[in-house]
C-alpha positions as CSV (number, residue, x, y, z in Angstrom):
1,X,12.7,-6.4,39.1
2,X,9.1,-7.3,38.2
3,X,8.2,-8.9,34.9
4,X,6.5,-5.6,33.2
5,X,9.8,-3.7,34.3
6,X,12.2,-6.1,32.0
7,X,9.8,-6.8,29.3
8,X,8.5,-4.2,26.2
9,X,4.8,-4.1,25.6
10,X,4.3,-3.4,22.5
11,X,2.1,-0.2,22.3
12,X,-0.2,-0.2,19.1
13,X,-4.0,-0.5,19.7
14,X,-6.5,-2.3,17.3
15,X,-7.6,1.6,17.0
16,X,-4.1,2.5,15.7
17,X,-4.0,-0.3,13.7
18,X,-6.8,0.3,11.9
19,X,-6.0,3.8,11.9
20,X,-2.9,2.7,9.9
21,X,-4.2,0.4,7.7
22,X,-7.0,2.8,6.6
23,X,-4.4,5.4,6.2
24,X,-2.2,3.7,3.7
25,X,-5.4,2.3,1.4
26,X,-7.8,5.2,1.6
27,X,-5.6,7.6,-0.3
28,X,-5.0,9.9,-3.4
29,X,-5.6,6.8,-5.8
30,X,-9.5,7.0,-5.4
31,X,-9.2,10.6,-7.0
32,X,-6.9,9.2,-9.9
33,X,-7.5,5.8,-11.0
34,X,-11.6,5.1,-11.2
35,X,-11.4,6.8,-15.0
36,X,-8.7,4.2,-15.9
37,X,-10.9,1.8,-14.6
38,X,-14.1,3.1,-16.2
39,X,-12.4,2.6,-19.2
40,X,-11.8,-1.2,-19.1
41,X,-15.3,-1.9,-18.4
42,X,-18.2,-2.2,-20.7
43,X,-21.2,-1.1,-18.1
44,X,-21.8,0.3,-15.0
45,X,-22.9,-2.7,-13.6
46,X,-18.9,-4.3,-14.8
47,X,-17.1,-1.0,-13.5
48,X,-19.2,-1.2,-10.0
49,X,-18.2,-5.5,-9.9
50,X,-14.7,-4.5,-10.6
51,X,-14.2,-2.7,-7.4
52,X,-16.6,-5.4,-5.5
53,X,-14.3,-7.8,-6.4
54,X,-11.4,-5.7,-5.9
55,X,-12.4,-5.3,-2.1
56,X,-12.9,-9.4,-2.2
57,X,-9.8,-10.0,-3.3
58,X,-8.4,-7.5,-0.2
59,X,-11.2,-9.5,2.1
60,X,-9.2,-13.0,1.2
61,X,-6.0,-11.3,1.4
62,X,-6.5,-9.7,5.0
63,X,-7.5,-12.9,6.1
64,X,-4.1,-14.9,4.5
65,X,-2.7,-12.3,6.4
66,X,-4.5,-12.1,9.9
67,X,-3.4,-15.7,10.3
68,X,0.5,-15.0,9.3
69,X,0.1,-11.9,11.2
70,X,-1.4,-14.0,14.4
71,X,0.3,-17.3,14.1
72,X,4.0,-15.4,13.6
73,X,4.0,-12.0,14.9
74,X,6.8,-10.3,13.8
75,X,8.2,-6.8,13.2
76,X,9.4,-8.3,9.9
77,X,6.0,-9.1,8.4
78,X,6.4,-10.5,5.2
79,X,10.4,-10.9,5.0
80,X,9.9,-13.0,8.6
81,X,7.1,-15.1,6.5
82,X,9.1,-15.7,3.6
83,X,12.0,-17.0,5.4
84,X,10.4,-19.1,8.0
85,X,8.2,-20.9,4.5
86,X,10.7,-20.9,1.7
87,X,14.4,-20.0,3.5
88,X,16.5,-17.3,4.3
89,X,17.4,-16.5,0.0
90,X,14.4,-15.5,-1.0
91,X,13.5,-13.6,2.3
92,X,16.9,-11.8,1.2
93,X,15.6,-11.0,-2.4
94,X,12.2,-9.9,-1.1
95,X,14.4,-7.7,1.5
96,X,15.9,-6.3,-1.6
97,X,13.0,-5.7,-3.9
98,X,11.1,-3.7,-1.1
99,X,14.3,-1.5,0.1
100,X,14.6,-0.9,-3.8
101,X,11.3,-0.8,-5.5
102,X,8.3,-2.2,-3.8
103,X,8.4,0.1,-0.5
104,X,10.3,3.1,-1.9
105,X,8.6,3.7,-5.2
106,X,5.5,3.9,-3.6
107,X,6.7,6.4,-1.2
108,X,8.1,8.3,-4.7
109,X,4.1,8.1,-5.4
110,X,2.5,9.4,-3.3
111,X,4.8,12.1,-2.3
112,X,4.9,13.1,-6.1
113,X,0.9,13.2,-5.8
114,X,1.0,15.1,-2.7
115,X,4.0,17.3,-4.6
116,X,1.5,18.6,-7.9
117,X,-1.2,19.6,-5.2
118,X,0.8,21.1,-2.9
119,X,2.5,23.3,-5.9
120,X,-0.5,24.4,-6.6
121,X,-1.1,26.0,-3.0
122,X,2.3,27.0,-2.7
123,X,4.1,27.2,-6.0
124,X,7.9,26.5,-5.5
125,X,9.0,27.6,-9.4
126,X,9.8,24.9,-12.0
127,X,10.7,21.2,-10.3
128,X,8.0,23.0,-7.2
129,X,6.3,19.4,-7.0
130,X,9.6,17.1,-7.1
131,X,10.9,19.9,-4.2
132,X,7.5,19.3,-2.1
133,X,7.8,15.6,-2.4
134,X,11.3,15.3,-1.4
135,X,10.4,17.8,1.2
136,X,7.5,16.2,2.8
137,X,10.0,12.6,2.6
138,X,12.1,14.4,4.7
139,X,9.6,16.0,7.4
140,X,8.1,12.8,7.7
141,X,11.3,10.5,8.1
142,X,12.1,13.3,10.9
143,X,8.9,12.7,12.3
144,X,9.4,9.2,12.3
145,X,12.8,9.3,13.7
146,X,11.3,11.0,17.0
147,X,9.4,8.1,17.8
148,X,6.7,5.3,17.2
149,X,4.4,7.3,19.3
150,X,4.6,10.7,18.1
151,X,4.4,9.1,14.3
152,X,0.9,7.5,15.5
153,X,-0.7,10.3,17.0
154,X,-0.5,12.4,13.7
155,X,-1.6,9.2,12.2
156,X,-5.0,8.9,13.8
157,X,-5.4,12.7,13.6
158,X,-4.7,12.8,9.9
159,X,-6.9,9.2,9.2
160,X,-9.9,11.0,10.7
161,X,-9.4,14.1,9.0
162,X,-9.3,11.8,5.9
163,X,-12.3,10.1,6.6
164,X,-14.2,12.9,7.6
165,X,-13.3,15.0,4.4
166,X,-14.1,12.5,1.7
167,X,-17.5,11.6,4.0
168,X,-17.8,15.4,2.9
169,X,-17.0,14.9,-0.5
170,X,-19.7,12.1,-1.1
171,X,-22.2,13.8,0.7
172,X,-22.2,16.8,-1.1
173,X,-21.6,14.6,-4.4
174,X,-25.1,12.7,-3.3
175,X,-27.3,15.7,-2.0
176,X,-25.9,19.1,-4.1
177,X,-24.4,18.1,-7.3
178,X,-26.7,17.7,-10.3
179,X,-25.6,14.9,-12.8
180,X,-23.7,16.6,-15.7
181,X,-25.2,16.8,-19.3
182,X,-25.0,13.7,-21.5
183,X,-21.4,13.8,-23.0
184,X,-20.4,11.8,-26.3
185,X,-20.2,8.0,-25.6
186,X,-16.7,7.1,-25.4
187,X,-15.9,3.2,-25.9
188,X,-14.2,0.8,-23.6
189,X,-10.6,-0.1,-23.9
190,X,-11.0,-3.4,-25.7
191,X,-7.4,-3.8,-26.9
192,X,-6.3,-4.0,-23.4
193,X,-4.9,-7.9,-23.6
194,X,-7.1,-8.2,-26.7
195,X,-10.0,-9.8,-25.1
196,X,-12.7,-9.7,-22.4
197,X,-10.0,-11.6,-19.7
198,X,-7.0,-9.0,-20.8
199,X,-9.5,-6.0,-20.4
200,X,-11.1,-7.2,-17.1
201,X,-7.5,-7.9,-15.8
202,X,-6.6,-4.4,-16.6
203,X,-9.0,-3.0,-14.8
204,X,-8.4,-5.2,-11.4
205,X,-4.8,-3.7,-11.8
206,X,-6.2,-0.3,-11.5
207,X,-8.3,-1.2,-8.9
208,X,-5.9,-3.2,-6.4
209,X,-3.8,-0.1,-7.0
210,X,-6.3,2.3,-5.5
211,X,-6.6,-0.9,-2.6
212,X,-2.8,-0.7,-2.5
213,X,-1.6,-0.8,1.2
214,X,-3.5,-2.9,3.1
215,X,-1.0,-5.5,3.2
216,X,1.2,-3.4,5.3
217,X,-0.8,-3.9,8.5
218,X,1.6,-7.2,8.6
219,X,4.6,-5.0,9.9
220,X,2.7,-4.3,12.8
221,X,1.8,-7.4,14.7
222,X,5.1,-7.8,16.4
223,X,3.8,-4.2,18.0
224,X,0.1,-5.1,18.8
225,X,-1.2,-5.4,22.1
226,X,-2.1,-9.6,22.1
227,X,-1.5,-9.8,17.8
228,X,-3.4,-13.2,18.3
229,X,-6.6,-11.6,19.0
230,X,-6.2,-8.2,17.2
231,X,-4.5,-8.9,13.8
232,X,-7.6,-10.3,12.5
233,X,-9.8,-7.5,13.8
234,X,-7.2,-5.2,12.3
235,X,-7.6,-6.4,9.1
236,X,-10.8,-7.1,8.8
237,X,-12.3,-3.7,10.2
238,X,-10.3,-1.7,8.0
239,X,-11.0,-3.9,4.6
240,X,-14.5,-3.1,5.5
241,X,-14.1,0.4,5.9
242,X,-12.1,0.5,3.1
243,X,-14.6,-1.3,0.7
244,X,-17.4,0.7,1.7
245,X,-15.9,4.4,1.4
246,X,-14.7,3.2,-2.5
247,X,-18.1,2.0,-2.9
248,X,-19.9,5.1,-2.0
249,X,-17.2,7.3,-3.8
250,X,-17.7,5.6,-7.2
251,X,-21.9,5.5,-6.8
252,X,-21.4,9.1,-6.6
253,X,-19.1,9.4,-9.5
254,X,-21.4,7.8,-11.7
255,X,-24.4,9.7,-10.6
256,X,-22.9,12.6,-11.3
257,X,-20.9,11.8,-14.3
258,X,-22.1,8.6,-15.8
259,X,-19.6,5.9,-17.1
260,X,-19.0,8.1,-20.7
261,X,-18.4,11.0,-18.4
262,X,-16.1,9.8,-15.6
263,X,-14.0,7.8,-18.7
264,X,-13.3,11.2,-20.4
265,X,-12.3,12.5,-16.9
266,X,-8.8,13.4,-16.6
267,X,-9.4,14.4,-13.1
268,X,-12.5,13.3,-11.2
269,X,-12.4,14.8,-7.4
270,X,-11.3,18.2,-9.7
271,X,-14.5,17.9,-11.7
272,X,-16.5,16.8,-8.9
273,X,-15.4,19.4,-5.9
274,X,-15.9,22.4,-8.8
275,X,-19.6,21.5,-9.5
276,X,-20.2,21.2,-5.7
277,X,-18.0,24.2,-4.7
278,X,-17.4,26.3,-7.8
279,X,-13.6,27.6,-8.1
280,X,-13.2,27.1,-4.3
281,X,-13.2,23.3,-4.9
282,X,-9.9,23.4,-6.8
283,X,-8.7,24.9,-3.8
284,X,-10.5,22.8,-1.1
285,X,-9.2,19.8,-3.1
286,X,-5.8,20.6,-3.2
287,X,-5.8,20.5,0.7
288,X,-7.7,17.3,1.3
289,X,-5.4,15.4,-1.1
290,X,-2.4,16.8,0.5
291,X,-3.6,15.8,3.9
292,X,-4.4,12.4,2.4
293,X,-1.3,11.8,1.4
294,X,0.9,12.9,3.9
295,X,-1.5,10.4,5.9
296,X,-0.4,7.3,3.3
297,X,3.3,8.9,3.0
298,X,3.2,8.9,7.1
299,X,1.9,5.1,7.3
300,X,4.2,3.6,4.9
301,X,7.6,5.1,6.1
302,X,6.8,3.8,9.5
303,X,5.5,0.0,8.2
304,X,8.4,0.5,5.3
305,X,11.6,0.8,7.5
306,X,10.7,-2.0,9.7
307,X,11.8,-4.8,6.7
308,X,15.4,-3.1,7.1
309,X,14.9,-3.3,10.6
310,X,14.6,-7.0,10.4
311,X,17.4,-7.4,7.3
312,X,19.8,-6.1,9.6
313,X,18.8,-8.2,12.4
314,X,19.0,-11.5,10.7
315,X,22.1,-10.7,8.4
316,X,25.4,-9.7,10.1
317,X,26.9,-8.2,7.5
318,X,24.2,-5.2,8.0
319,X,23.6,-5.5,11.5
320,X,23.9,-1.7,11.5
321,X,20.3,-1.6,10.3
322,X,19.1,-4.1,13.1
323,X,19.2,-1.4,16.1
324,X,16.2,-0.5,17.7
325,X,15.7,3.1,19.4
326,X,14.0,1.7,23.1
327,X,13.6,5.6,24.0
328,X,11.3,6.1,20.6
329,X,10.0,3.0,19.7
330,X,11.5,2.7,16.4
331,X,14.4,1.8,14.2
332,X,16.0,5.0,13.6
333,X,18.9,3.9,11.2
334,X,16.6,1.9,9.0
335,X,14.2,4.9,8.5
336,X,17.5,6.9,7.5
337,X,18.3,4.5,5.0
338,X,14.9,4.2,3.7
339,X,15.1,7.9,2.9
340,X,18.4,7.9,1.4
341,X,17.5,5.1,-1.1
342,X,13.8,7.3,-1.7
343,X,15.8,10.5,-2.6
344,X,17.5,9.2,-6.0
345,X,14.0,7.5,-6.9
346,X,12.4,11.5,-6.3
347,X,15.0,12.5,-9.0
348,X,14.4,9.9,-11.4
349,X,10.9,10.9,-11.2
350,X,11.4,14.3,-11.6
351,X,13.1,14.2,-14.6
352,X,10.5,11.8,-16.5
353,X,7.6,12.7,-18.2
354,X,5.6,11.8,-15.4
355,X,6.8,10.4,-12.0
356,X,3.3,8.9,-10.8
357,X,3.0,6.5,-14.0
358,X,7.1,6.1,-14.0
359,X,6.8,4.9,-10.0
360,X,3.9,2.6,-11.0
361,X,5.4,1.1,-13.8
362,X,8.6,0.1,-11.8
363,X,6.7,-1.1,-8.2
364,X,3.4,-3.3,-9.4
365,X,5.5,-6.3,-11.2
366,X,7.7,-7.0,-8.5
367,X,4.9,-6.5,-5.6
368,X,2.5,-8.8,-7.1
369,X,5.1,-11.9,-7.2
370,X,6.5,-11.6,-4.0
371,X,2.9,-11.5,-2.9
372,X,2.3,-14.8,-4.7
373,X,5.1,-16.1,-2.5
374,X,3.6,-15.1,0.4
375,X,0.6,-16.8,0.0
376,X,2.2,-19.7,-1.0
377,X,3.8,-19.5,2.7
378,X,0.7,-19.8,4.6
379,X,0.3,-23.2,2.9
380,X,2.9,-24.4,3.8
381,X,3.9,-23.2,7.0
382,X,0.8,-25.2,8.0
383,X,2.2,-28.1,6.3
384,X,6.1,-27.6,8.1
385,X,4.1,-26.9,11.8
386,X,1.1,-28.5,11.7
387,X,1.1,-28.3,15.9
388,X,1.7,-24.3,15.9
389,X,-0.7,-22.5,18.0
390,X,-3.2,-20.8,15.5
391,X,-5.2,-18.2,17.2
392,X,-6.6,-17.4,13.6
393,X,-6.9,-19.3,10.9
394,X,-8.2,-18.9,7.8
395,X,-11.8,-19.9,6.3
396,X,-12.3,-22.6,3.8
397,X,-8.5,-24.0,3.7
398,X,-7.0,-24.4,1.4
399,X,-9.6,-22.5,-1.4
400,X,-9.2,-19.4,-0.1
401,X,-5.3,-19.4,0.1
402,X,-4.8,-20.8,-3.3
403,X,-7.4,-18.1,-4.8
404,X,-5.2,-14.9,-3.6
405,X,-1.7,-16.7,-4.9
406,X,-3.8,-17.2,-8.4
407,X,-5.1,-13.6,-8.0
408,X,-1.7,-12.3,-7.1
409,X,0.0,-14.6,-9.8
410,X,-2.6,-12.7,-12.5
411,X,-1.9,-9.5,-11.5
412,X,1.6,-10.4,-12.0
413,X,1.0,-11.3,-15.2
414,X,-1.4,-8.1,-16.0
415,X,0.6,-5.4,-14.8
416,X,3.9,-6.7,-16.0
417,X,2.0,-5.9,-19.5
418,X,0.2,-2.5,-18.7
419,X,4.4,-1.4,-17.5
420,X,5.8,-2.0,-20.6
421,X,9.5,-0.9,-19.9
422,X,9.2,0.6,-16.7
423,X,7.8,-3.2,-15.1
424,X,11.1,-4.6,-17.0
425,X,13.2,-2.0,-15.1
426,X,11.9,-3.1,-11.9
427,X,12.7,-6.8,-12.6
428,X,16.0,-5.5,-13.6
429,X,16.2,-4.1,-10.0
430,X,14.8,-7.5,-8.6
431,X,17.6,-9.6,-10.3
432,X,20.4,-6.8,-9.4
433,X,19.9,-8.1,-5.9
434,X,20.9,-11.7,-6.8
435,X,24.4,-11.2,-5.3
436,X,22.3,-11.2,-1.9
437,X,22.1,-15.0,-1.9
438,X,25.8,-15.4,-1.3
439,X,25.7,-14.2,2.0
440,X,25.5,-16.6,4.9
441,X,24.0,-16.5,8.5
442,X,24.8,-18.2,11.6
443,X,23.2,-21.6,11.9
444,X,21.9,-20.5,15.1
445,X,20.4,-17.6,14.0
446,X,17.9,-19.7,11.5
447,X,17.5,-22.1,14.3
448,X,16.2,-19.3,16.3
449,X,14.4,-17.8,13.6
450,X,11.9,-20.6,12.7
451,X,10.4,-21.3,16.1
C-alpha cells in the first residue's frame, strides 16, 4: 500500500484559508459598530488611528499566531497551545469557556444580526428574527455535517460575494453619494473610563470587535497543505485584506457623513445604501448583510466544533466528541453538540431586550483573557523547546509577543467594564467549568501530546 494511500492530506488551500479567515472578520460588525466608535473619539484623525491600530494589533496577533499555527499544527488551535504551554487544566477551562461562551455566543451574534435582516425580507411574525437565526444555525450545522468540502465551497462563494458587494458599497459611497448637510455637533463619550485612556480603550473594544475572528484561522493548520509555509501567508494576506476594506469603508463613512453625522447614526450601511440607492437600498442591504453573515456564521461553525473535536480526543471521559467523519472531512458529533449548546443561547437572546448587545456582553471578557494566555504560550513554549523546528517565527522577540498579551490583558480590563452584568455572567459561566479540573488523563496521552 503506498504512502499517499495510508496517510490523510489535509485538503485546505492558502486560498481557502484566506477565504476563511476573511469570512469570519469582514462581516456585519463594519455596518454596526463604526458609530460606537465615532463616539469615543475626539477627531477624525483619532477615529481613523483607532481602526489603524486596531488592524496593528490584528497584524501582531496573526503573527503570534502564524508561529503557533506553524511550529504546532493542530486541529485544536488554541486548546492544543494552551495545554502544550501551561498544562492540560487550563486547556480544559479554555475548552469550556469556548463550548460555552466564547465560540457559541458569537454564533448567537451573528445569526441574531443575520435574523433582524432576514425578517425584514421575509417576515416570520413576532420572534421572526430569533426563528431565522435558529434557522440558519441549523441549515448551516447540516451543511457542515455533510462535509469539510462542501462547507468550503459555499465559503469561498459567499467570501467573494462579500467582497465584491461591499467593494460596491464603497464605490458608490466614493463616486455617487454627496456628503449629507451639516448635522448638530454631537460630543464624544468622555465618561467612558473617565479619561482620555478609558475612552480610547473603549473604542479599541469596538473596534477589535468589528476585527473579531481572525484568530480562528488557528483551527485550521492541522488541515493546511504544508502549515509551515502557509499559516503565515494565511494570516498575513487576510489581516491585510482585512485592514484595507475597514479602511476604505470608514473614509467613505466620513465623507459622506462626517464624524457628528456617523455618531448620531443608528444605522450607517442603512443611511448610506438609501442615499446611494433610494428605498431600494434598504432592500439591497438587507441581502448583502444576510449573505455576510451566513458567510461568518458558516466560518465559525466549521473553526468552532473543532475545539470539541480535540476535548474529546484528549479527555476519555468525552471521547464521544473525539470522532472524526474520514468520508466528510469533519467532526460530525462535535458540530451536533456545538448546535445543541447554541440553541438555548438563541433563546436567551430572544427574550432580552436585545440579543446582539446581551451576546456581546457575555463573549468579550472571557475571549480577551484566554487570549492573554495564549500569548503568553508562545513565550514560553520557546522557552520549554528551545530546539523545535520553527518554520515561522515571529519578528522582534520577545516585544512583539509581550505587546499583544498587554493589548489582550487591556481589553480584558475594558470590556469587562463596557459589559457591566452581562461580562460578570460570562465569568460566572467561566468559573462554572471549574469542576473540569478534576478530571484526569492518561499519562501517555500528555506524553504524546507535547511532542
Amino acid at each position: 500500500m503506498s504512502a499517499r494511500a495510508i496517510t490523510r492530506e489535509p485538503g485546505l488551500s492558502v486560498i481557502d484559508g484566506v477565504a476563511m479567515l476573511v469570512g469570519v472578520v469582514i462581516g456585519v460588525g463594519i455596518f454596526g459598530f463604526p458609530p460606537l466608535v465615532a463616539q469615543h473619539a475626539d477627531n477624525t484623525v483619532v477615529y481613523i488611528g483607532l481602526w489603524l491600530a486596531g488592524g496593528l494589533v490584528m497584524l501582531v496577533g496573526a503573527l503570534c499566531y502564524a508561529e503557533l499555527g506553524a511550529g504546532y499544527p493542530d486541529r485544536g488551535g488554541e486548546y492544543h497551545y494552551l495545554n502544550l504551554a501551561w498544562g492540560r487544566q487550563v486547556s480544559l477551562l479554555f475548552a469550556w469557556a469556548r463550548g460555552t461562551v466564547i465560540q457559541t455566543g458569537a454564533i448567537a451574534v451573528v445569526a441574531f444580526i443575520y435574523g433582524d435582516y432576514a425578517q425584514r425580507l421575509l417576515p416570520l411574525g413576532e420572534y421572526g428574527s430569533a426563528w431565522h437565526a435558529t434557522l440558519v444555525v441549523l441549515a448551516l450545522t447540516a451543511l457542515n455535517v455533510l462535509g469539510t468540502y462542501e462547507s468550503k465551497r459555499l465559503q469561498v462563494l459567499f467570501t467573494g460575494i462579500t467582497l465584491l458587494a461591499l467593494v460596491t458599497v464603497i464605490l458608490a459611497g466614493l463616486l455617487l453619494a454627496e456628503p449629507v448637510a451639516d448635522v448638530a455637533p454631537a460630543a464624544a463619550d468622555a465618561d467612558a473610563g473617565g479619561n482620555l485612556a478609558g475612552m480610547l480603550g473603549m473604542g479599541m473594544v469596538f473596534v477589535l470587535l468589528t476585527y473579531g475572528g481572525w484568530n480562528e484561522a488557528a483551527y485550521l493548520s492541522g488541515e493546511l497543505r504544508n502549515p509551515g509555509r502557509n499559516m503565515s501567508r494565511v494570516l498575513l494576506i487576510g489581516t491585510l485584506v482585512v485592514t484595507g476594506v475597514y479602511l476604505l469603508a470608514n473614509l467613505v463613512f466620513l465623507n459622506i457623513f462626517s464624524l457628528d453625522g456617523l455618531r448620531q447614526s443608528s444605522a450607517i450601511g442603512a443611511d448610506l445604501m438609501t442615499i446611494v440607492a433610494g428605498p431600494w437600498g434598504g432592500v439591497l442591504l438587507s441581502v448583502l448583510i444576510c449573505i455576510t453573515a451566513i458567510s461568518t456564521l458558516n466560518a465559525t461553525i466549521l473553526t468552532g466544533s473543532r475545539v470539541y473535536y480535540a476535548l474529546g480526543r484528549d479527555v476519555p471521559q468525552l471521547s464521544m466528541l473525539g470522532a472524526w467523519n474520514d468520508r466528510a472531512a469533519t467532526p460530525v458529533r462535535a458540530l451536533l453538540v456545538q448546535c445543541l449548546i447554541t440553541l438555548p443561547l438563541l433563546l436567551f437572546g430572544a427574550l432580552s431586550e436585545n440579543g446582539v448587545q446581551s451576546m456581546v456582553a457575555y463573549t468579550a471578557p472571557v475571549f480577551w483573557l484566554f487570549m492573554c494566555l495564549t500569548a503568553l504560550s508562545l513565550l514560553r513554549l520557546r522557552r520549554r523547546n528551545p530546539d523545535r523546528a520553527r518554520p515561522f517565527s515571529v519578528p522582534l522577540y520577545p516585544l512583539l509577543p509581550l505587546l499583544f498579551a498587554a493589548s489582550c490583558l487591556g481589553l480584558f480590563w475594558s470590556s469587562t467594564l463596557y459589559a457591566g452584568v452581562g461580562a460578570l455572567l460570562g465569568l460566572a459561566i467561566l468559573a462554572a467549568g471549574l469542576p473540569l479540573l478534576l478530571l484526569q488523563r492518561p499519562a501517555e496521552t500528555v506524553a504524546s501530546g507535547s511532542n
